[in-house]
C-alpha positions in Angstrom: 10.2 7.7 -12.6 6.7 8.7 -14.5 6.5 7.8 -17.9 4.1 6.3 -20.6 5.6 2.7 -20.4 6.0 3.5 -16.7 2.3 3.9 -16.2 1.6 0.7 -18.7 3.5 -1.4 -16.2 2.9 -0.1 -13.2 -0.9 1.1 -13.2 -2.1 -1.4 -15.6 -3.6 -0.3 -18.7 -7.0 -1.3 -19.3 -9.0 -2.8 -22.2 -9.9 -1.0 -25.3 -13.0 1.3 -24.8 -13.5 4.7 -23.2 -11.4 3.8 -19.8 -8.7 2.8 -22.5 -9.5 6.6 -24.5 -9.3 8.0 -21.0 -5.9 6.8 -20.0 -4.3 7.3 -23.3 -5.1 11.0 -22.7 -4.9 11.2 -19.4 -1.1 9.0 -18.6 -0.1 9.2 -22.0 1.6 12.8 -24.1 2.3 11.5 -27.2 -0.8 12.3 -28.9 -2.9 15.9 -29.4 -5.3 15.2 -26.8 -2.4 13.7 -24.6 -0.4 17.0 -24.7 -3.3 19.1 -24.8 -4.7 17.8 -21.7 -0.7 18.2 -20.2 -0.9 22.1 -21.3 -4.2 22.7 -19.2 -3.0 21.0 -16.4 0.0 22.6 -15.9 -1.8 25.7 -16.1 -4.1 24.9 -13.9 -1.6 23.6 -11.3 0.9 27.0 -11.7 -2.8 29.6 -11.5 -3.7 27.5 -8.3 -0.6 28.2 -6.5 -1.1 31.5 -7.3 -4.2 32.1 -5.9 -2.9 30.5 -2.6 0.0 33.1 -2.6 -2.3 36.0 -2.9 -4.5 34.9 -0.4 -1.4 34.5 1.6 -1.5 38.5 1.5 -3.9 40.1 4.2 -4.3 43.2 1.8 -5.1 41.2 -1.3 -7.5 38.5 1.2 -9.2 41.4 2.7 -10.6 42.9 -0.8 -10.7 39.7 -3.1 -10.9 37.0 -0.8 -14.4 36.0 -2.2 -13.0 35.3 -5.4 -10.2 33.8 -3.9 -12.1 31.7 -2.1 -14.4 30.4 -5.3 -11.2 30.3 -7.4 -10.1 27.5 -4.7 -13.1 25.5 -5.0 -12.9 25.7 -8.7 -9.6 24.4 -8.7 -10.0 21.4 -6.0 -13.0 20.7 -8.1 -11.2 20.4 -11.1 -8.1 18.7 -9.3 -10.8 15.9 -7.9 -12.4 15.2 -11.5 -8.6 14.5 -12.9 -7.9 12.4 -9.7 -10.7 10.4 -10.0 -10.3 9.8 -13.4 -6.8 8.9 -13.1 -8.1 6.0 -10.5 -11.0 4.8 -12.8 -8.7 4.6 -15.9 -6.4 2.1 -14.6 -6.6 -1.3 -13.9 -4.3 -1.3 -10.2 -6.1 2.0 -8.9 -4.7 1.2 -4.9 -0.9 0.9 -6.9 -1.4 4.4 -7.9 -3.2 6.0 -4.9 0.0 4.6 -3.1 2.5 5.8 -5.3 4.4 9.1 -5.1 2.1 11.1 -7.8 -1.2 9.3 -6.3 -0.3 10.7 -2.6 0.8 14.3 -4.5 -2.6 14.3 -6.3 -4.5 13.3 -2.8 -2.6 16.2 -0.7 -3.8 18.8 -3.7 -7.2 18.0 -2.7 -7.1 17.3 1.2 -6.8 20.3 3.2 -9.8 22.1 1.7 -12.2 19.3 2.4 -10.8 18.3 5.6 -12.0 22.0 7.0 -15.4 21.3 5.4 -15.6 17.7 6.4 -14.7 18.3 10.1 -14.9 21.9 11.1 -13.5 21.1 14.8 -10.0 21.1 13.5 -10.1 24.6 13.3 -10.2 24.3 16.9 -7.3 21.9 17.3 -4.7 23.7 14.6 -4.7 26.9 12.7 -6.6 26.5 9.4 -4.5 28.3 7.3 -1.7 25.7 8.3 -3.9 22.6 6.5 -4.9 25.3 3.5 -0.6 25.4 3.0 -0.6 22.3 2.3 -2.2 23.4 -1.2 1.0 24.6 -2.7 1.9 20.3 -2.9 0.4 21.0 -6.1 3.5 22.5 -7.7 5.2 19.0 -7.4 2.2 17.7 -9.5 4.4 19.5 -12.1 7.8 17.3 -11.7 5.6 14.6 -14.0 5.4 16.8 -16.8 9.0 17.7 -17.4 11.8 16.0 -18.2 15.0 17.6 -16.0 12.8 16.4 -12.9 13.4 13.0 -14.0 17.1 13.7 -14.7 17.5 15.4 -11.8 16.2 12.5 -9.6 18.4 10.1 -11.4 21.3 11.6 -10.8 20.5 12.3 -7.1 19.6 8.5 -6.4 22.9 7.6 -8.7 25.3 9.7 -6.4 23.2 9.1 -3.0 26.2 7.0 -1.7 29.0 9.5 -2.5 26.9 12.3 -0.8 25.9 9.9 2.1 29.8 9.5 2.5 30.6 13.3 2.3 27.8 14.0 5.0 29.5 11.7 7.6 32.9 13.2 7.0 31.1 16.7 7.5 29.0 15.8 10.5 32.6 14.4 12.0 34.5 17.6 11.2 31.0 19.1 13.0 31.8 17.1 15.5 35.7 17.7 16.3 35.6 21.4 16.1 32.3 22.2 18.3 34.3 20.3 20.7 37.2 22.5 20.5 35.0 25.6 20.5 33.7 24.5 23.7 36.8 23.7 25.4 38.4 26.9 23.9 35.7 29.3 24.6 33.5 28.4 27.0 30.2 28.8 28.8 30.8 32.3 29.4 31.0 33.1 25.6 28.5 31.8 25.2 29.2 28.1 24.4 27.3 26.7 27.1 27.8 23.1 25.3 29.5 20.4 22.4 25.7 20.5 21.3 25.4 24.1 21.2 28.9 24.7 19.6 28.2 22.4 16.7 25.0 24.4 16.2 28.1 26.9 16.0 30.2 25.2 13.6 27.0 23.9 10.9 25.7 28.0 10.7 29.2 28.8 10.1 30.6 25.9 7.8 27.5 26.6 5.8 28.9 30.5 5.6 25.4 31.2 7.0 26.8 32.8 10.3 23.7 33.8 12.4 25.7 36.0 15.3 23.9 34.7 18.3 27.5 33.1 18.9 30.7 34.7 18.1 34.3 33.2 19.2 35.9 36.2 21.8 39.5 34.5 22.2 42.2 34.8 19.5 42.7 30.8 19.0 39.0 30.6 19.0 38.9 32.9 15.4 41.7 30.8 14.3 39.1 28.2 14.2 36.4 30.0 13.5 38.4 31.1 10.2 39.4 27.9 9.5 36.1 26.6 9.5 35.1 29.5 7.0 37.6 28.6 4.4 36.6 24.9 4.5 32.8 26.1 4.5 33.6 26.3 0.1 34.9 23.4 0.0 31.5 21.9 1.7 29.5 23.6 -0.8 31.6 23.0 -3.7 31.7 18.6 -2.9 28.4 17.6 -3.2 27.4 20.2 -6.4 30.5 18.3 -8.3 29.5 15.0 -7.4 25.5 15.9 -8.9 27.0 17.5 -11.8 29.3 14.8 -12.5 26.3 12.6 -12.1 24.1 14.3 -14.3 26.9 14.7 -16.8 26.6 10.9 -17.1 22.6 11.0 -16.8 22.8 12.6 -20.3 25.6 11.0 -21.6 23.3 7.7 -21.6 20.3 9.4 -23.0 22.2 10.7 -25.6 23.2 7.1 -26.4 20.0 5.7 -26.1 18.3 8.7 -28.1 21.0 7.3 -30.9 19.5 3.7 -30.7 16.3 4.8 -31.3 14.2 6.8 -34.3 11.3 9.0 -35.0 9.3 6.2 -37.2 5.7 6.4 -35.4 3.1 3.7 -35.1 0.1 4.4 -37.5 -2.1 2.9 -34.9 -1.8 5.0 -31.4 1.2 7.4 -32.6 3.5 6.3 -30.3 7.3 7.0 -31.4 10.6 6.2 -29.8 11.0 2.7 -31.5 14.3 1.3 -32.1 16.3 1.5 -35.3 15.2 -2.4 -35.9 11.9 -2.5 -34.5 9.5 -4.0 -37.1 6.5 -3.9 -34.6 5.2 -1.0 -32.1 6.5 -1.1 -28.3 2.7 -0.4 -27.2 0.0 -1.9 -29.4 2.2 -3.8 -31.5 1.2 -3.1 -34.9 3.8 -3.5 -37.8 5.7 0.0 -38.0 5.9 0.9 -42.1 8.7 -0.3 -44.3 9.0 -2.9 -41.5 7.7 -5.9 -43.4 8.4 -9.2 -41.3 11.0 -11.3 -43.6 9.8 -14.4 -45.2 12.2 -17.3 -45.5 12.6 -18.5 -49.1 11.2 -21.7 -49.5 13.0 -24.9 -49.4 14.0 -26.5 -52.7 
């Protein structure tokens, strides 16, 4: 996931001088300009998606869409300056253009120059389909917090227990469209085992859309069935994140415990261990971290 130490090894961080001022800013929160530069852009991000909900609205389109319209070229302007920038700054810019934030980033930008750059795809596909693709700029916000990351770890750590639970679901699917088809029938409207599985997801799921309703009395007794294990279905896979996430912050407590808040005089970065004597980043000597000098020999 997206952190400082992440972007150091990943990205590359370049030489000292004004790319190396720009990434510490720009990759990097732990100092004022860092954070301040964090603040604007998630403000930025969260105004922008705004401005493509209300022009969303034909009433609000119809009398502001003007301003809507500049307020979306400000925004993909600014969005362009801070991609650039995060491509000059480092020293691997094709690693980050490739990686999940880099494509986020380029998806923030591409639909409003891919109208201007070739109006004939407004001939091919709606418009206003390629100018959705604007509110990918909301995930440019999972960098900036810290549950996102947590979130995602716990996901990826319980992928195979919810891959497991999925193919026992999907067989249960399976078994009791078949009996719904067999039991009811093409003339109530289960025409076929694909169409009665449709049944049995919508209903599993306790969504229950209507279009197909068992008629016979054995076919309810499934139906009902079906409803009762729909909670259990629901209730599996949040236990399994939870339990996950439980563990997620069981670690970071222990790894908070293994560190302090002693920060490097040099580039403010904190976080060290309890016996770190240099900085994890620059490497200057922390304070009250003199090295130890033998004694001499006698």
């Amino acid at each position: 996931m997206f952190d400082d130490r992440a972007a150091d090894a990943r990205f590359g961080r370049p030489a000292p001088g004004w790319r190396r001022t720009l990434f510490t800013v720009i990759f990097e929160s732990e100092t004022r300009a860092g954070r301040s530069f964090d603040l604007l852009l998630i403000a930025a991000i969260i105004t922008s998606v705004g401005v493509v909900m209300l022009e969303s609205m034909a009433g609000m389109r119809a009398r502001y869409g003007a301003w809507l319209h500049g307020l979306e070229w400000v925004f993909t302007g600014l969005f362009t300056l801070e991609y650039v920038a995060r491509l000059v700054c480092v020293q691997r810019p094709v690693r980050y253009a490739l990686s999940f934030y880099g494509v986020i980033d380029l998806l923030a930008l591409l639909p409003t120059y891919l109208v201007v750059l070739e109006p004939s795809l407004g001939a091919l596909i709606d418009v206003r389909v390629l100018r959705l693709l604007r509110v990918f700029r909301i995930f440019k916000l999972s960098r900036y917090t810290h549950e996102y990351r947590t979130l995602a770890l716990a996901l990826a750590a319980s992928g195979r227990k919810i891959t497991v639970f999925l193919g026992f679901v999907m067989l249960l699917v399976l078994v009791s469209g078949t009996l719904m088809y067999v039991v009811e029938g093409p003339q109530h409207g289960f025409t076929s085992i694909p169409t009665a599985m449709y049944w049995a997801v919508s209903t599993m799921t306790t969504v229950g859309f209507g279009d197909l309703v068992p008629r016979t009395d054995l076919g309810r007794l499934i139906a009902s069935a079906m409803m009762l294990t729909g909670w259990g279905v629901l209730a599996v896979p949040t236990g399994i994140v939870t339990a996950e996430m439980g563990a997620q912050r069981r670690l970071q407590i222990l790894a908070e415990r293994a560190t302090t808040d002693m920060s490097c005089p040099a580039c403010s970065a904190d976080g060290h261990a309890s016996d770190a004597r240099y900085c994890r980043r620059c490497g200057t000597a922390l304070p009250g971290k003199a090295t130890a000098v033998s004694p001499a020999r006698t």
